[in-house]
C-alpha positions in Angstrom: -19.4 376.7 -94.3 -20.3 373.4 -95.4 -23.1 371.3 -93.5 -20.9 369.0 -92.1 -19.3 371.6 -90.4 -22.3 373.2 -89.7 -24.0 370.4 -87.8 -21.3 370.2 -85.7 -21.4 373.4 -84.6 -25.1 373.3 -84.1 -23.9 370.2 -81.9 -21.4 372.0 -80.1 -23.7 374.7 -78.7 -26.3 371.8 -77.8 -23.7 370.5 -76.0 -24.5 366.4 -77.7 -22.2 364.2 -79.3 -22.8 363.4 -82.7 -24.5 359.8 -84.2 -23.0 358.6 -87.7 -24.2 355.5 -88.9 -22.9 353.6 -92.0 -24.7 351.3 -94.5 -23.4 350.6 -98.1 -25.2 351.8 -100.4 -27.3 348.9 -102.1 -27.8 346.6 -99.7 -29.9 345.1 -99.0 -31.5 346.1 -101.8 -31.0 349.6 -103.7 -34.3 350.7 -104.0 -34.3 350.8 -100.3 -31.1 352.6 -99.4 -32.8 355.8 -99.7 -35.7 354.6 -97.0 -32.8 353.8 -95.1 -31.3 356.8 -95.1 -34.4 358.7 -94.0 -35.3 356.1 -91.0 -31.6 357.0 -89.9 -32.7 360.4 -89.5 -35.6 359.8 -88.3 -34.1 357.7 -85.5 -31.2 360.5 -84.6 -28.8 360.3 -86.9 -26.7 363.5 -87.2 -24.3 362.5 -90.5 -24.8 360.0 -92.8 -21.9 357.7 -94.0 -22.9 356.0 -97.2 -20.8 353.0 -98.1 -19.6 352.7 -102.3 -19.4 348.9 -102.8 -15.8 348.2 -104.0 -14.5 344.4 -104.6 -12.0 344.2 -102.6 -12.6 346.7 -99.6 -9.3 346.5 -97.4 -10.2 348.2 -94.4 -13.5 346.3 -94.0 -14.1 343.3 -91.8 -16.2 340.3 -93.2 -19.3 341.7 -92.7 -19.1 345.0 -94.3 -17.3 342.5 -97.2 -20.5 340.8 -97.8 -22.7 344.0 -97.8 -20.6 345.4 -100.9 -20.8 341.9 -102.3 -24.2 342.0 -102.3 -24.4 345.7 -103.6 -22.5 344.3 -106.6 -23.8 341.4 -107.6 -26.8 343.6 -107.9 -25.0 345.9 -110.2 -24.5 349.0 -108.1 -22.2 351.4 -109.5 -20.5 354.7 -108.3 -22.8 356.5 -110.0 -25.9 354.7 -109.3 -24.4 355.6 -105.3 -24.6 359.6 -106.3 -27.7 359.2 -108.0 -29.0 357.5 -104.7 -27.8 361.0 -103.1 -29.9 363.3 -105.4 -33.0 361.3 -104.2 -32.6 361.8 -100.6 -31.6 365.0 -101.2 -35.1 365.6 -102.4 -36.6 365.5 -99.1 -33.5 366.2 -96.7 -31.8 369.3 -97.4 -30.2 369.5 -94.1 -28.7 366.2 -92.5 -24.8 365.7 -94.1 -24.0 362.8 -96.6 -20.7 361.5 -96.8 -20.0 359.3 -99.1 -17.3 356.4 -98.2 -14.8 354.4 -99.8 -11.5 353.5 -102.1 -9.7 355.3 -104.7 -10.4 352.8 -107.9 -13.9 353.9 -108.9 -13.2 357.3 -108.5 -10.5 357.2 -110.3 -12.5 355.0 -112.9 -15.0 358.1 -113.2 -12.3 361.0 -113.4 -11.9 363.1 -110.0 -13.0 365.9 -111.7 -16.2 364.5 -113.1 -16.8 362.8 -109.4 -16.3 366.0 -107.3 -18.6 367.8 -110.0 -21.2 364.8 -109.7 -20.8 364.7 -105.9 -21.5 368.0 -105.6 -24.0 368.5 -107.6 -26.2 365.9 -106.3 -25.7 367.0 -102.5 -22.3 365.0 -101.3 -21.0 366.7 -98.3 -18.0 364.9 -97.6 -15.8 361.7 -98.9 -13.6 359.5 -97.3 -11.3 357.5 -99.4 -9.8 354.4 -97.4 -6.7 354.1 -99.5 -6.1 357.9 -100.7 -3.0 358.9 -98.0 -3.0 363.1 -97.6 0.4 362.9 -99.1 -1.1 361.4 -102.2 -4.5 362.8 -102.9 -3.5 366.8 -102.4 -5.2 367.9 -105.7 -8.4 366.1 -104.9 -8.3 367.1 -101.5 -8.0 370.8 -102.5 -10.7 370.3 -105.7 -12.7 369.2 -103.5 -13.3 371.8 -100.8 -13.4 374.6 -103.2 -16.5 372.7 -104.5 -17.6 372.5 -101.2 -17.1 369.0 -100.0 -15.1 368.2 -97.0 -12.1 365.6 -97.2 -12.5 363.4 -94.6 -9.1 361.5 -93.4 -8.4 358.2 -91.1 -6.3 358.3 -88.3 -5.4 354.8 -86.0 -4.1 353.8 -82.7 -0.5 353.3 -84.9 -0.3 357.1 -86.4 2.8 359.0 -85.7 2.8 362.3 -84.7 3.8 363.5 -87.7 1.0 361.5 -89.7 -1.6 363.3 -87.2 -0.4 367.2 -88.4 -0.2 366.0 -91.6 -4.2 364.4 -91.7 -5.0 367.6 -89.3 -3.2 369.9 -92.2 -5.6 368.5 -95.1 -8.5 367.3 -93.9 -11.7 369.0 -92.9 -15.1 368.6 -91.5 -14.0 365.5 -89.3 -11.2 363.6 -88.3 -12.2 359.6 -88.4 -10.3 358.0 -85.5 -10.2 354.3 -86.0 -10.4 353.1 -82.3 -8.5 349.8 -82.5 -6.5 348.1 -84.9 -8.0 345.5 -87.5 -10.6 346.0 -89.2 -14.3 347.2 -89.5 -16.7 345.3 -87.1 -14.0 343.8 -84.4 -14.5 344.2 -80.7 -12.7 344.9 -77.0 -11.9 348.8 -77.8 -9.7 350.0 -75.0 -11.8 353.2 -73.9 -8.8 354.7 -72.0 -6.4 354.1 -74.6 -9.0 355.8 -77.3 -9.4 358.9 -75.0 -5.7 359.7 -74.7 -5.2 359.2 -78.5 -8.7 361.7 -78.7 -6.1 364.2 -76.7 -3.0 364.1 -78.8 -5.0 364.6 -81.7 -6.8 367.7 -79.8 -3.3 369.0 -79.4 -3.0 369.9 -83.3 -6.9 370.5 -84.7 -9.8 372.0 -83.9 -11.9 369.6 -86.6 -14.2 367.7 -84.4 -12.9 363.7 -84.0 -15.0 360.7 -84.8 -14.5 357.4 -83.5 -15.2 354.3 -85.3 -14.9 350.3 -85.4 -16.0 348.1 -82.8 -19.0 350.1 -81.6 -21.7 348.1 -82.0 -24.0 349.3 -78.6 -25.2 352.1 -76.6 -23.3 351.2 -73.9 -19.9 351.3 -76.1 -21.5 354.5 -77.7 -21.8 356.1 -74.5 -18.2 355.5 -73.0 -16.7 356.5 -76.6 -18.7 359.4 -76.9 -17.2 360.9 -73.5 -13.9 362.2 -75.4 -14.8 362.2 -78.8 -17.3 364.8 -80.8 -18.6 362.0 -82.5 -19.4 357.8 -82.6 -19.9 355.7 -86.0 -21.5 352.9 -86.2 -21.3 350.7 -89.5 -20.7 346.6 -89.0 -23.4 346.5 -86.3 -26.2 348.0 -88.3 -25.0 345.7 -91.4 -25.2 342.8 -89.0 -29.1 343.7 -88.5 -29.2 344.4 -92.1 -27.9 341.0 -93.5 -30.0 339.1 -90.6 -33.6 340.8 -91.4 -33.4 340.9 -95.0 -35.2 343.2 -97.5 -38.6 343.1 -95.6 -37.5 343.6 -92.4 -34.3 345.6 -92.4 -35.7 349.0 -91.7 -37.6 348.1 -88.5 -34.6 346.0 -87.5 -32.0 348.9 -88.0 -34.5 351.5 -86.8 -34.6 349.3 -83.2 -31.0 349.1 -83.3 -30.3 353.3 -83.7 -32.8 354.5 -81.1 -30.9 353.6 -77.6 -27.7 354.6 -79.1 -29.1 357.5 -79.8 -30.7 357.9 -76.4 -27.5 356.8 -74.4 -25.4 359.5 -76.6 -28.1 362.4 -75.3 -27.9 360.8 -72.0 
């Protein structure tokens, strides 16, 4: 069982919805990603999502666009992102990395050589923005026998068909993209989200994230009524970019705690 599928079931018998909170790894500066990974636990969060700065990230809004910028003009790498891994793995053997991103630089690296990397530094799971299920079958399969989940997007516009086929390959979560757009837009129809949430029940048992446009407890809260889980990215990247280096920590710590306390609400 891996730990992402483990800390949902630890979840499940708690009877709590699950917190996943995104940053990209290397900004705002790299030498803090790590802090920021551990304040995110420390402030409730149940799975990490850890952002690979790519140049031209499609399904991201502007601000998650700058945060990569600013990861690579500062020269962060793919591998720089799994070394950042193996040092908060050093200290937290427990809470679920996954890492988050596009085909090109694993593809630069070799899947093979990636999933071996991944794994050995303490990945849990990946999601790959462009890799469809139809397309990425061999890495999807190499990479749960080494132990990492393949984690799959699903949106307000996917078929019927395209939900069995996501449900059929992917584990550890589904990643329901609550609206359509891109990261870090707003107005999410709550009802519309929840009966989407039901059709996809219909065909997995894998819990369901929801994502985009979540950016307060209050959204949090109403999301978190149908689905297993909420993530939260262009919001905490918003406090991120604002505070800079010396303040980003307190400022994202601040942010996490009420949505946090309205999801155990």
């Amino acid at each position: 069982m891996s730990r992402i599928q483990a800390r949902f079931e630890a979840l499940r018998s708690a009877r709590r919805k699950a917190l996943i909170p995104y940053i990209t790894a290397g900004d705002p500066a790299p030498e803090l990603t790590v802090p920021l990974l551990h304040a995110l636990v420390e402030v409730g969060a149940d799975v990490l999502e850890l952002g690979v700065p790519f140049s031209d990230p499609m399904a991201d809004g502007p601000v998650n666009q700058r945060s990569s910028e600013r990861a690579l003009a500062k020269g962060v790498t793919l591998h720089d992102v799994i070394a950042m891994v193996r040092e908060f793995r050093k200290r937290d053997f427990q809470t679920p990395v996954v890492l988050m991103g596009y085909a090109n630089p694993i593809e630069a690296m070799g899947i093979d050589a990636f999933v071996r990397a991944a794994k050995s530094a303490g990945v849990d799971g990946v999601l790959v923005v462009d890799y469809p299920p139809e397309e990425c079958t061999q890495f999807a399969a190499l990479a749960k026998e080494n132990g990492i989940d393949p984690i799959f997007m699903l949106a307000p516009t996917s078929t019927d068909r395209r939900i069995r086929e996501v449900a059929q390959v992917g584990s550890g979560y589904l990643y329901y993209v609550s609206l359509k757009g891109v990261t870090g837009a707003a107005n999410i129809d709550v009802a519309e989200v929840a009966a989407r949430i039901l059709k996809i029940r219909s065909v997995t048992r894998l819990p369901i994230g929801v994502g985009f446009g979540i950016r307060d407890a209050e959204s949090a809260r109403r999301i978190a009524e149908t689905a297993d889980a909420v993530v939260i990215g262009s919001r905490i990247i918003q406090e991120i970019e604002a505070a800079g280096p010396a303040q980003a920590i307190a400022r994202v710590m601040e942010l996490v705690r009420p949505i946090r306390a309205a999801l155990n609400a």
